[in-house]
C-alpha positions as a Python dict, from the first residue, in 0.01 Angstrom:
ca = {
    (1, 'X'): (0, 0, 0),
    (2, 'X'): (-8, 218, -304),
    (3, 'X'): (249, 439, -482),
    (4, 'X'): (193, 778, -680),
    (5, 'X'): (513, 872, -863),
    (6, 'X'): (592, 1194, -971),
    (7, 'X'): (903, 1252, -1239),
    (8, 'X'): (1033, 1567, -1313),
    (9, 'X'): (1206, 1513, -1637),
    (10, 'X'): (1530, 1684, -1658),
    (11, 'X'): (1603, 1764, -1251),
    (12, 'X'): (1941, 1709, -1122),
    (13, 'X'): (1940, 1601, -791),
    (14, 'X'): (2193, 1861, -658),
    (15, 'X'): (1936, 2142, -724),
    (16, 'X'): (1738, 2060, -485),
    (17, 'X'): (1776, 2420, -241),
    (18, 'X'): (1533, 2564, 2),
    (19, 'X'): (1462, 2859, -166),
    (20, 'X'): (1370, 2709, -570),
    (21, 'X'): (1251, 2384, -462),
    (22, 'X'): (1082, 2388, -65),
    (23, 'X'): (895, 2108, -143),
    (24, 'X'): (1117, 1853, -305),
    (25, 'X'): (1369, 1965, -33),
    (26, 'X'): (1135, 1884, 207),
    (27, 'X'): (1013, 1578, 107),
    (28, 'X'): (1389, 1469, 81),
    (29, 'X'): (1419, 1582, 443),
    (30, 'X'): (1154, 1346, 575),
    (31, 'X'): (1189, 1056, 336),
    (32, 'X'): (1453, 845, 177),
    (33, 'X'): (1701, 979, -41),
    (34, 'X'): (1862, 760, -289),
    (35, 'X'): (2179, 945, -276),
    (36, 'X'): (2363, 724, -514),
    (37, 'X'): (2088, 674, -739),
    (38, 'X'): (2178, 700, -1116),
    (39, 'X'): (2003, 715, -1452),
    (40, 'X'): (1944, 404, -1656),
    (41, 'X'): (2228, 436, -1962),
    (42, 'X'): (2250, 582, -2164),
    (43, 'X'): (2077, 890, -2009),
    (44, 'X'): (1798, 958, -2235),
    (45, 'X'): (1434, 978, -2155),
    (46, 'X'): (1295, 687, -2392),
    (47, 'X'): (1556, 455, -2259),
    (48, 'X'): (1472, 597, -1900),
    (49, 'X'): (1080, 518, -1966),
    (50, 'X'): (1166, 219, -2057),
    (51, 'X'): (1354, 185, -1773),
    (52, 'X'): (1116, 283, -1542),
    (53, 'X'): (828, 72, -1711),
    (54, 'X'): (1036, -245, -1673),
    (55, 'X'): (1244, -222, -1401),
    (56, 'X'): (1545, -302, -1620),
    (57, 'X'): (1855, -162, -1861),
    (58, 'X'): (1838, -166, -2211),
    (59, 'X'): (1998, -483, -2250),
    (60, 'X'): (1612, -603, -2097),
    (61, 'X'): (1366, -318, -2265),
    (62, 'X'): (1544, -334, -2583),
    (63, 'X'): (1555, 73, -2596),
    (64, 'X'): (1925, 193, -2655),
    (65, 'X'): (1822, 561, -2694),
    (66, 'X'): (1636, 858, -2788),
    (67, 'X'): (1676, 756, -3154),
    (68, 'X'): (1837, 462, -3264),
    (69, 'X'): (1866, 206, -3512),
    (70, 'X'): (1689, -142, -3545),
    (71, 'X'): (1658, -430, -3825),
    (72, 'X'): (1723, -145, -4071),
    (73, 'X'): (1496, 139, -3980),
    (74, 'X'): (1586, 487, -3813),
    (75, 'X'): (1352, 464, -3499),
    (76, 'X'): (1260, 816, -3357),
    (77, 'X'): (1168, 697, -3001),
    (78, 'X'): (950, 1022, -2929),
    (79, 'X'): (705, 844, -3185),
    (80, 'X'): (445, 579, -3112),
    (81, 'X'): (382, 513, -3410),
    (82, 'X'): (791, 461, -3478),
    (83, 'X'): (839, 238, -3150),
    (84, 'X'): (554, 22, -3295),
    (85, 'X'): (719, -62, -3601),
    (86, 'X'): (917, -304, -3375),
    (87, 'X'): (641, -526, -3265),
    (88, 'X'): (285, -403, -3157),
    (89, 'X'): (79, -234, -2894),
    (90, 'X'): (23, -641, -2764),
    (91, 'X'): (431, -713, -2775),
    (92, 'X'): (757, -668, -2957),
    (93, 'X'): (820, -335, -2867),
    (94, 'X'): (960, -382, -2538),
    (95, 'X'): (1183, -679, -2494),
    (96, 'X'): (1076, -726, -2140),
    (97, 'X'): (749, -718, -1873),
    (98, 'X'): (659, -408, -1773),
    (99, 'X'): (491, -288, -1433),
    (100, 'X'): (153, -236, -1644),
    (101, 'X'): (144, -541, -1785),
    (102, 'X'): (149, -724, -1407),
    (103, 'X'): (-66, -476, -1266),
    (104, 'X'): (-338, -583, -1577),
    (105, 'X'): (-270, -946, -1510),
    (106, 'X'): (-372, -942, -1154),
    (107, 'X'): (-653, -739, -1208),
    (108, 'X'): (-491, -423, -1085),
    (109, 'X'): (-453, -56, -1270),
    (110, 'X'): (-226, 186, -1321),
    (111, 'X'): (-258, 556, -1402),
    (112, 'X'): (-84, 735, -1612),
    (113, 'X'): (-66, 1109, -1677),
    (114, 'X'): (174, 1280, -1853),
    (115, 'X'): (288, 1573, -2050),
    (116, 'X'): (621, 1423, -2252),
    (117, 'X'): (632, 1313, -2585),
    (118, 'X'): (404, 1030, -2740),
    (119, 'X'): (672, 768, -2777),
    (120, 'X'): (759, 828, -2417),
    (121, 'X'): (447, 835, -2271),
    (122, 'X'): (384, 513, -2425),
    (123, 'X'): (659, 381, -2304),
    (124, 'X'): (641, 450, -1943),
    (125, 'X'): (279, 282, -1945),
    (126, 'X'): (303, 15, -2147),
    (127, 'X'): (73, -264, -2086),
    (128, 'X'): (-144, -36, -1881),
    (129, 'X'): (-295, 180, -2145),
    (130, 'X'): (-359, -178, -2349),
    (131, 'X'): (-515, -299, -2098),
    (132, 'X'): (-783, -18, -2103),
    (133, 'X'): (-652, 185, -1771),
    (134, 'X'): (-683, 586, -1760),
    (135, 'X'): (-414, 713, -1945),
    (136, 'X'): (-398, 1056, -2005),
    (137, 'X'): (-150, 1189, -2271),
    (138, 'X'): (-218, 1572, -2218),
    (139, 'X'): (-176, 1685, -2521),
    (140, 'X'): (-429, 1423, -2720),
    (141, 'X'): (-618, 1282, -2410),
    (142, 'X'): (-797, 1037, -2655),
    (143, 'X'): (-492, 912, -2813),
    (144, 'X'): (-413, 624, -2531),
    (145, 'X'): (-687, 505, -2319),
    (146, 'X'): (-1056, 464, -2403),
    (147, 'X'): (-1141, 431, -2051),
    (148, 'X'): (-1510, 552, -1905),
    (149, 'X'): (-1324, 825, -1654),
    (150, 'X'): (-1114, 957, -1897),
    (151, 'X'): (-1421, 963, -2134),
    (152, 'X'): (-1596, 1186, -1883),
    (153, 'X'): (-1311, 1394, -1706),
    (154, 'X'): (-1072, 1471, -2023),
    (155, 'X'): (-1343, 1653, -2201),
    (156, 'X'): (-1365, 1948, -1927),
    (157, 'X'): (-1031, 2082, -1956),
    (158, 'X'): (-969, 2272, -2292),
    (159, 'X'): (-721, 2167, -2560),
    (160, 'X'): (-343, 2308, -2447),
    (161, 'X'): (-100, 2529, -2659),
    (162, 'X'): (79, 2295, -2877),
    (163, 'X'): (430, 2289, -2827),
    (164, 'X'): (427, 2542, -2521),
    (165, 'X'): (742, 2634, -2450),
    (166, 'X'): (871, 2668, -2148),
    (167, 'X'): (540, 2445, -2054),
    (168, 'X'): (378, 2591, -1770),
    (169, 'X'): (63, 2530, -1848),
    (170, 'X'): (157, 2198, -1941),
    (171, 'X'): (240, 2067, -1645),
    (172, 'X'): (-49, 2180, -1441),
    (173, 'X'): (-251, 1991, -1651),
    (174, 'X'): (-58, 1686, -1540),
    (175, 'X'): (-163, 1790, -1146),
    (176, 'X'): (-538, 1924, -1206),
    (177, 'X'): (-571, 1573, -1456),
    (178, 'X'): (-421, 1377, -1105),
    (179, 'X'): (-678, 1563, -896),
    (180, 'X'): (-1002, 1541, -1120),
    (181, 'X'): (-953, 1149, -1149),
    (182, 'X'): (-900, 1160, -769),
    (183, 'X'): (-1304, 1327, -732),
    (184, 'X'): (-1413, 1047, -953),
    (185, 'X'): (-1203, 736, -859),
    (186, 'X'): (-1007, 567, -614),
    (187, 'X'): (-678, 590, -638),
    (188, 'X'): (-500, 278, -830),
    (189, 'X'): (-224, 82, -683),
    (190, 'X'): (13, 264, -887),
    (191, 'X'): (-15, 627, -1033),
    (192, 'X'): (240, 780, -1256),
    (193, 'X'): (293, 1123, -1367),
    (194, 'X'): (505, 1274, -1564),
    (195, 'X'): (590, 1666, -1597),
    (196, 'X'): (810, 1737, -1884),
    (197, 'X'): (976, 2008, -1724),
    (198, 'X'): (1196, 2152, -1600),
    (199, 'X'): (1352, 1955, -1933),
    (200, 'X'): (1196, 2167, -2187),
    (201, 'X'): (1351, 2486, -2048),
    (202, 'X'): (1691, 2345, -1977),
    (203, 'X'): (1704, 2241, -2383),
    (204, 'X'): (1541, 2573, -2449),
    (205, 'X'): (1768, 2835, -2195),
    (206, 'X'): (2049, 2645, -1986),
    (207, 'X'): (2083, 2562, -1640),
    (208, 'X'): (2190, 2910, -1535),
    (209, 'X'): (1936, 3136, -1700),
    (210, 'X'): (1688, 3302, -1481),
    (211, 'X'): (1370, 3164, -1642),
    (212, 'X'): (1537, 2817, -1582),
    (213, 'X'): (1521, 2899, -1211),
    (214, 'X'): (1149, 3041, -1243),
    (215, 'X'): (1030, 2691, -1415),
    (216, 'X'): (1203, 2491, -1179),
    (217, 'X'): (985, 2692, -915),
    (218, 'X'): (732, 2634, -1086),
    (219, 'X'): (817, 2247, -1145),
    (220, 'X'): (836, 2213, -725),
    (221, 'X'): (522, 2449, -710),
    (222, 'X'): (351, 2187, -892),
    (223, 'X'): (459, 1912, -710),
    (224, 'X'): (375, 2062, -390),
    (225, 'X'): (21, 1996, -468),
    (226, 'X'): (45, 1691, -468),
    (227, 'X'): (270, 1689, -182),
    (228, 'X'): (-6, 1825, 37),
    (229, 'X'): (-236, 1639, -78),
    (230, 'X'): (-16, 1355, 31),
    (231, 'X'): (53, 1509, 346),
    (232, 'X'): (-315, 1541, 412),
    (233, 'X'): (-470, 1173, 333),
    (234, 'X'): (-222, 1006, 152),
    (235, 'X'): (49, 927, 386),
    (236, 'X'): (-216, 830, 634),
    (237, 'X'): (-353, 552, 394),
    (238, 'X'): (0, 449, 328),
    (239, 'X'): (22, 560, -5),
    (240, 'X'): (412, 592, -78),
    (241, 'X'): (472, 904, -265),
    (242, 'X'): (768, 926, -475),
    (243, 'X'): (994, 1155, -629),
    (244, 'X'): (1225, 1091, -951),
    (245, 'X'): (1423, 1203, -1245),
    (246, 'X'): (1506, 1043, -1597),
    (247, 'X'): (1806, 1249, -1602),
    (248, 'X'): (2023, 1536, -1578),
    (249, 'X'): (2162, 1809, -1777),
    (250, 'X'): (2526, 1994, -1787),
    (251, 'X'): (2707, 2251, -1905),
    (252, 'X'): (2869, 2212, -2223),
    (253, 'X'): (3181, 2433, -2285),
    (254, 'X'): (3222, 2319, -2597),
    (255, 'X'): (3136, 2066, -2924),
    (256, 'X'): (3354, 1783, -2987),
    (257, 'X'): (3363, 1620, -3325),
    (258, 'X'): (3374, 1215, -3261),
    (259, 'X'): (3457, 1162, -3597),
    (260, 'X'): (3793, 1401, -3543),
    (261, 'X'): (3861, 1203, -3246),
    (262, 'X'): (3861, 863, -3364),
    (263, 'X'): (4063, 1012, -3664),
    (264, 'X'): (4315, 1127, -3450),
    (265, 'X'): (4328, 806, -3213),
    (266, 'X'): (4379, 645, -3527),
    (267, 'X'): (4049, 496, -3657),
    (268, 'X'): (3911, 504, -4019),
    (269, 'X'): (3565, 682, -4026),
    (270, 'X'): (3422, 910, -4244),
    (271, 'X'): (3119, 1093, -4380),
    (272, 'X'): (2957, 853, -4693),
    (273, 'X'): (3119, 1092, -4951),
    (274, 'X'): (3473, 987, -4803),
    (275, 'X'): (3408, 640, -4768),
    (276, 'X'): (3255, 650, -5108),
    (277, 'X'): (3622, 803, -5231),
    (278, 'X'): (3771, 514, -5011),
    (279, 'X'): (3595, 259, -5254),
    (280, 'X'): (3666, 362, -5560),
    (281, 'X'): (4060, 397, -5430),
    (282, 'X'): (4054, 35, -5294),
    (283, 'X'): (3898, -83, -5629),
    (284, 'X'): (4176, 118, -5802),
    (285, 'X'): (4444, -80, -5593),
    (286, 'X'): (4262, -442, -5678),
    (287, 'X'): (4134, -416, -5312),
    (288, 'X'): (3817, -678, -5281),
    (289, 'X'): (3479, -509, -5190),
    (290, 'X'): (3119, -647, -5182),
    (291, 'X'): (2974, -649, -5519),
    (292, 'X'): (2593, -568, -5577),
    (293, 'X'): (2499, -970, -5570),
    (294, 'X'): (2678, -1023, -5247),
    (295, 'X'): (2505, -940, -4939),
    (296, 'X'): (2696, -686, -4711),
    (297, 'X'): (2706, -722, -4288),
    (298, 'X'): (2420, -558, -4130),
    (299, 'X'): (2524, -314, -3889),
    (300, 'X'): (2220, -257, -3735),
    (301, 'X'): (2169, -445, -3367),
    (302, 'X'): (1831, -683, -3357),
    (303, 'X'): (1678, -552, -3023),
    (304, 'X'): (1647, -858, -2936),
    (305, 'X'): (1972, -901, -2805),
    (306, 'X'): (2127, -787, -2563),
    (307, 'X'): (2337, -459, -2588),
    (308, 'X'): (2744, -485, -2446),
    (309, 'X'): (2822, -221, -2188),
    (310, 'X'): (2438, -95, -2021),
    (311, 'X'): (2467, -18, -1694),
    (312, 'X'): (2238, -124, -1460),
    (313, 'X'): (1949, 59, -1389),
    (314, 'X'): (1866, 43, -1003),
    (315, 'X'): (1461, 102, -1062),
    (316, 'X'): (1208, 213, -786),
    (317, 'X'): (1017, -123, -913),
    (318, 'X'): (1249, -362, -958),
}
């Protein structure tokens, strides 16, 4: 048995309707629907590749978010080369054993195509790329994988828009990347890719706004080819095709300051130029503070340990 999945980064399950999305409605028609499925928390799509590559919360992966802090650096998880700062491309980065890394210990393979950002990408894969298996980043196909059939397929396809916005284009690559490996190879016993829609748009345009409705049409046209070509061979070699999401998006009606809140509920927080006039008003008052000898509490968490309050992510690989 083999699996191919497909995540559509940004879909909300409830949007799912005949008319946008036949396909994805269809597929949810004749398959299983996880109908109380949820994203791994928080909702973010590093700590969701993460999630996905391991099987577990962030309490496991060590990733607690998009960006975040650890043993005194600002990590920007959309970076590879920030993630790696925490360890490197053989360990450290992710706190746990990823899908990739068992595949490469038994011999096996994974593909990986995808179209969002480096840090995530790398994420999703890890262990597989490593380990030398095709791994296409679409927008730098070299950057992951030196692998012979990437080496010979990558090349025909020319270099995309960068930053292509909403990313049509984009994600077709993802599908005509899946497709060219499949003239070449045999199909691994696990294949993921990754469209970065209908995300983009959503960020860019809402959830309501016509070409928001014309992407995500164009997400589900996308995924019908590879649908059919399930429908075709791939159910009848028991390949088990998969569809997912990282995570949703709402409506916001409006912005709420944090800091206001926890003001008004009572707790002391400020930006550094307050807390900076809170100093010098507790020295005034013979208040004790940390002098420049002593050595003040880190409040940075080592990844290492495990992060209070994750929910648990119920994975399509655990």
């Amino acid at each position: 048995m083999k699996f191919v999945i497909v995540v559509l980064d940004g879909l909300r399950p409830d949007q799912l309707d005949e008319a946008v999305t036949p396909n994805l409605a269809e597929l949810s028609k004749i398959g299983l629907r996880l109908a109380r499925h949820t994203s791994s928390f928080p909702s973010e799509t590093r700590v969701s590749s993460a999630a996905l590559s391991t099987g577990g919360h962030s309490s496991a992966h060590g990733i607690i978010g998009n960006r975040f802090l650890a043993n005194g650096r600002s990590i920007d998880g959309s970076s590879l080369s920030a993630l790696l700062t925490l360890g490197s491309e053989r360990g450290g980065v992710l706190t746990a054993t990823t899908i990739g890394e068992v595949l490469a210990a038994h011999g096996r393979a994974m593909l990986s195509i995808g179209s969002q950002s480096q840090g995530s990408f790398g994420l999703s894969s890890w262990g597989s790329w490593q380990a030398g298996a095709p791994a296409f980043w679409v927008h730098d196909p070299s950057k992951f994988s030196n692998n012979a059939a990437l080496r010979r397929i990558a090349p025909t396809f020319p270099m995309l828009t960068p930053d292509e916005a909403p990313a049509r284009a984009t994600i077709e690559r993802v599908v005509d990347l899946f497709f060219s490996f499949l003239k070449e190879e045999a199909l691994p016993e696990v294949s993921l890719l990754w469209l970065s829609e209908p995300d983009i748009t959503y960020h860019m345009f809402g959830l309501q706004h016509p070409t928001a409705r014309e992407v995500l049409h164009e997400v589900d046209r996308q995924f019908g080819r590879i649908f059919a070509w399930w429908s075709e061979k791939g159910e009848q070699e028991e390949v088990q095709l998969i569809a997912a999401s990282d995570h949703g998006h709402a409506i916001i009606g409006e912005k709420i300051s944090v800091l206001d809140h926890l003001q008004r509920s009572g707790f002391k927080g400020g930006s550094r130029t307050h807390a900076r006039r809170r100093r010098r008003n507790n020295r005034s008052k013979g208040c004790k503070h940390l002098g420049s000898g002593q050595r003040r509490p880190s409040s940075n968490r080592d990844v290492s340990q495990p992060f209070r309050g994750a929910v648990v992510w119920r994975g399509f690989l655990a």
